[in-house]
C-alpha positions as CSV (number, residue, x, y, z in Angstrom):
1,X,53.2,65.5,-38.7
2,X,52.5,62.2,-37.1
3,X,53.5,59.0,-38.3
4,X,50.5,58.1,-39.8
5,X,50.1,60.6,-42.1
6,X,54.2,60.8,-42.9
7,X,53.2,56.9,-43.6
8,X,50.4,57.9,-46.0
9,X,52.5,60.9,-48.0
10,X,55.3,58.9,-49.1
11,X,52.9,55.3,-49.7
12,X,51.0,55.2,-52.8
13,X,48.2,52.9,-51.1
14,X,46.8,54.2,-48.4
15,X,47.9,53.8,-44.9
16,X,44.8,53.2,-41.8
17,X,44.5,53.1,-38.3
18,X,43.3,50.3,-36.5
19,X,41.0,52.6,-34.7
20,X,39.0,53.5,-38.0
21,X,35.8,51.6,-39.5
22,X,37.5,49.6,-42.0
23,X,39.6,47.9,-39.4
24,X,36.5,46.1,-37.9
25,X,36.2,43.5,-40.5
26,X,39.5,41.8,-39.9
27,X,39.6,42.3,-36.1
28,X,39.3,44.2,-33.2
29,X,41.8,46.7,-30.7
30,X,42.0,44.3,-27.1
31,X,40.8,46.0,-24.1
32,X,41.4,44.8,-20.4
33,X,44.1,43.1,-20.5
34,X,47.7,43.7,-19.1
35,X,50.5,42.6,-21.4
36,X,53.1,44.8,-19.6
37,X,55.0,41.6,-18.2
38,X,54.8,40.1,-21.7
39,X,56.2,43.3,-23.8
40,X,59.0,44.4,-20.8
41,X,60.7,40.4,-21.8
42,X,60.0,40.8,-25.6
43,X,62.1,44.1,-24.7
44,X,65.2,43.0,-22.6
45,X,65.2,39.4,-24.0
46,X,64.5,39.2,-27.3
47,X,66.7,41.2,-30.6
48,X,65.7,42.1,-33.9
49,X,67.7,40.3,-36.5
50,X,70.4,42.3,-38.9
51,X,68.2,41.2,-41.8
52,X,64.7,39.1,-42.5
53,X,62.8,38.1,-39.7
54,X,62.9,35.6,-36.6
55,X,59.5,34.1,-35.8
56,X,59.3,31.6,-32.5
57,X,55.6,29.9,-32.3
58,X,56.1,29.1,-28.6
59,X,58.2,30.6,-25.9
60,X,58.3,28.5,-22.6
61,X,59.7,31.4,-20.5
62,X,56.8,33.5,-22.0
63,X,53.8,31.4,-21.5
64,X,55.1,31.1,-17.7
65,X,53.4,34.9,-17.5
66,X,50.0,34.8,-15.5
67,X,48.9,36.4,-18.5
68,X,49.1,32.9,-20.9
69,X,46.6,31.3,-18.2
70,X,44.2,34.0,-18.1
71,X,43.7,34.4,-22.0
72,X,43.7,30.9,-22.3
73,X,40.7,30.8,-20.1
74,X,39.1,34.0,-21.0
75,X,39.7,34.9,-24.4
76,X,40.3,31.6,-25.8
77,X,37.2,30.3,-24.0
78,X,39.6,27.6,-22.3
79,X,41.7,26.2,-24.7
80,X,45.4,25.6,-25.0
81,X,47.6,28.4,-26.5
82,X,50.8,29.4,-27.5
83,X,53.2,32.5,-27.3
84,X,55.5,33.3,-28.9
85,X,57.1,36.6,-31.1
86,X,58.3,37.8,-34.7
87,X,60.9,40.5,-34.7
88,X,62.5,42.0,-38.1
89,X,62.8,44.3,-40.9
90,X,60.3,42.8,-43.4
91,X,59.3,45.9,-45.8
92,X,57.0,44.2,-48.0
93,X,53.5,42.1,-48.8
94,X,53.7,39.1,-50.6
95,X,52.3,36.7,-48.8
96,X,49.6,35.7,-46.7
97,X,48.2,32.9,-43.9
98,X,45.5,32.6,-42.1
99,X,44.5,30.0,-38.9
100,X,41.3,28.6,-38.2
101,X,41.1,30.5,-34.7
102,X,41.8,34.0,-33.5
103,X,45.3,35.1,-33.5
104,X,46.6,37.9,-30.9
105,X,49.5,40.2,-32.0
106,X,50.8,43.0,-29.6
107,X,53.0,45.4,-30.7
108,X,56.2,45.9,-28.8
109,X,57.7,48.5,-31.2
110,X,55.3,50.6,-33.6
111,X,54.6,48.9,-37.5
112,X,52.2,48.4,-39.9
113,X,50.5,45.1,-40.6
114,X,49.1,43.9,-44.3
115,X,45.5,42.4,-44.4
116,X,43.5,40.3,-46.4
117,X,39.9,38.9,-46.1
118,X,39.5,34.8,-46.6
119,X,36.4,35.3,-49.0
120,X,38.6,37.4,-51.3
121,X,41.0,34.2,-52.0
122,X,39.3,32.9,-55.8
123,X,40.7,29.4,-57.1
124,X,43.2,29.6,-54.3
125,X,44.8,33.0,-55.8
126,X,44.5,36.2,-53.8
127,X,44.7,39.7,-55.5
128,X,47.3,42.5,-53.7
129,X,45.3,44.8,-54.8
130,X,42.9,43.8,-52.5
131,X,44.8,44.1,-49.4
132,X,44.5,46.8,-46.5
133,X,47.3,48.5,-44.5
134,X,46.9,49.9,-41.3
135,X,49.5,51.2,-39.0
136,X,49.5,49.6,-35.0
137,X,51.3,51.8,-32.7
138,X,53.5,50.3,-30.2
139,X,51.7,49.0,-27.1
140,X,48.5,48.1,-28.9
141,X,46.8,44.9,-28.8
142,X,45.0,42.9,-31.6
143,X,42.8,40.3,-32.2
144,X,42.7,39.4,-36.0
145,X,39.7,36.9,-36.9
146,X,40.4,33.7,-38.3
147,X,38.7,35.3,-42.3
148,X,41.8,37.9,-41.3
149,X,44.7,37.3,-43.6
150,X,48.1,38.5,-42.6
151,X,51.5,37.7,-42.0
152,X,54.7,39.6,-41.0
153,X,54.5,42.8,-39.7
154,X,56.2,45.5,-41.9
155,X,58.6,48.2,-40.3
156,X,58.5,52.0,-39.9
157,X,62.1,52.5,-39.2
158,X,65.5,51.5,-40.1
159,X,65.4,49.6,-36.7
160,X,63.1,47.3,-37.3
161,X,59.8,46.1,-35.7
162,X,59.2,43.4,-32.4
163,X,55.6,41.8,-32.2
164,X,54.3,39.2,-29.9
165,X,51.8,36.2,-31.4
166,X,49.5,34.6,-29.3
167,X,47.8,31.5,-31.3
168,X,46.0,28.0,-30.7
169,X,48.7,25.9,-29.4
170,X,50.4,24.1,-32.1
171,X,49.7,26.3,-34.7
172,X,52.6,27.1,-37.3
173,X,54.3,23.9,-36.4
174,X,55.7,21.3,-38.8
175,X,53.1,18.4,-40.1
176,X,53.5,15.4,-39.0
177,X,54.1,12.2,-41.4
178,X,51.1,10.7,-40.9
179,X,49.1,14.2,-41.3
180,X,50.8,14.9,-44.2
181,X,49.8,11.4,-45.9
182,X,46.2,12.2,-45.2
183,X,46.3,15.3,-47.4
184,X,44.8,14.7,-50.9
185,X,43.3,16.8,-53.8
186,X,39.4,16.4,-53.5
187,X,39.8,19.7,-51.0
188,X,41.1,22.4,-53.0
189,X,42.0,24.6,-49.6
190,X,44.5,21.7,-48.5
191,X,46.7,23.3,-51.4
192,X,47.7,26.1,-49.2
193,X,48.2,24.2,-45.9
194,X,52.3,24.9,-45.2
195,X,52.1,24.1,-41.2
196,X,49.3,22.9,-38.8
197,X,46.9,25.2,-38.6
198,X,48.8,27.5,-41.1
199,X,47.3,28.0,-44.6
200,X,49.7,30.1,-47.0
201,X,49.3,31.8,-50.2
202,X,52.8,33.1,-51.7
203,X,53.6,35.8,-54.3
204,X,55.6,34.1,-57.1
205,X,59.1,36.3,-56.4
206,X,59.2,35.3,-52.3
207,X,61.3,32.8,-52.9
208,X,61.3,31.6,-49.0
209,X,58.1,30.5,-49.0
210,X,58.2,29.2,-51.8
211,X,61.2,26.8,-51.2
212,X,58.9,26.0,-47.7
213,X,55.9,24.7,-50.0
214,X,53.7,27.4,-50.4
215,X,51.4,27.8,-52.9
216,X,52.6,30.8,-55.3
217,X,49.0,32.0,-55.6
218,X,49.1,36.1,-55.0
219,X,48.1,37.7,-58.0
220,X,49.9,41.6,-58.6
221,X,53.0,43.6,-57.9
222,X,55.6,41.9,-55.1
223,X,54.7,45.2,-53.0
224,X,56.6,47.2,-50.7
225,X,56.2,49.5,-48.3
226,X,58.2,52.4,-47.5
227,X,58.8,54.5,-44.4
């Protein structure tokens, strides 16, 4: 038995491949592209943490990689990125971001990934039940649309998971003062904005996020995943 369907027996939602149909409406499997220097660093230089997750927006050592230049030219259309990584042991859904741009995740270590769609978000509230799983095996790379919500990765083993995250440069970095004091209510989305670039939506009992700002807006079980 394969991963995938061990992944699907023990799950009571089910469990896709980002190969299949459904897959195509939150993003698509990169092609053409070697991220071999990028994934052999991520595994001699980076650890996965004893518990929760570590996420680093920008890595300078990483974006030194010929690699950075040529997405940023070719798959970004010539605008500025960032690399950077999230390794842990996150088990569970319960919350969500999006970006207003592409993002890029390549999996060093095999995992599964939790997905939303931007048009299903009502009144700022987003339904679990909703959601999509679909396992990534290691060495694949994603784009995920900017409609494409997400946010950690979710383990498949007691070890853990290791994924890199390529993004529009500056994203999921701290507001400024003076961006912050240009926020007001007559938008409804700038509720969920957490970071620039970084729109959240929390379930109520991830506490974390909440404590960080976001909006406690996920409607349903706190769900988790098992492997």
């Amino acid at each position: 038995m394969d991963l995938l369907q061990h992944l699907n027996q023990i799950n009571d939602v089910p469990v896709y491949s980002v190969d299949s149909e459904i897959f195509k409406s939150y993003g698509n499997v990169i092609k053409g592209y070697d991220f071999s220097a990028l994934i052999d660093y991520m595994e001699n230089n980076t650890e996965i943490p004893e518990n929760g997750n570590v996420y680093f927006p920008s890595i300078a050592e990483m974006e030194k990689f010929d690699i950075c230049k040529i997405l940023s030219s070719t798959f970004y259309g010539g605008m500025p990125i960032q690399i950077g990584y999230c390794n842990g042991r996150n088990s569970t859904f319960n919350g969500f971001e999006y970006h207003k741009g592409s993002e890029i995740n390549i999996a060093v270590t095999d995992f599964m990934l939790s997905l939303g769609h931007t048009w299903e978000i009502k009144d700022n509230h987003y339904d679990n039940k909703d959601a999509k799983v679909f396992f990534v095996k290691k060495g694949t790379a994603l784009q995920m649309f900017q409609t494409t919500l997400h946010l950690s990765p979710l383990k498949v083993n007691d070890t853990g998971f290791k994924g890199i995250v390529v993004l529009p440069k500056g994203t999921n970095t701290p507001l400024s003062v003076e961006e912050k004091s240009l926020l007001t209510n007559e938008d409804p989305e700038q509720i969920l904005l957490l970071q620039r670039n970084k729109w959240v939506i929390a379930h109520p009992e991830r506490e974390p996020l909440i404590k960080q700002g976001a909006f406690p807006g996920i409607i349903g079980p706190n769900k988790e995943m098992y492997y």
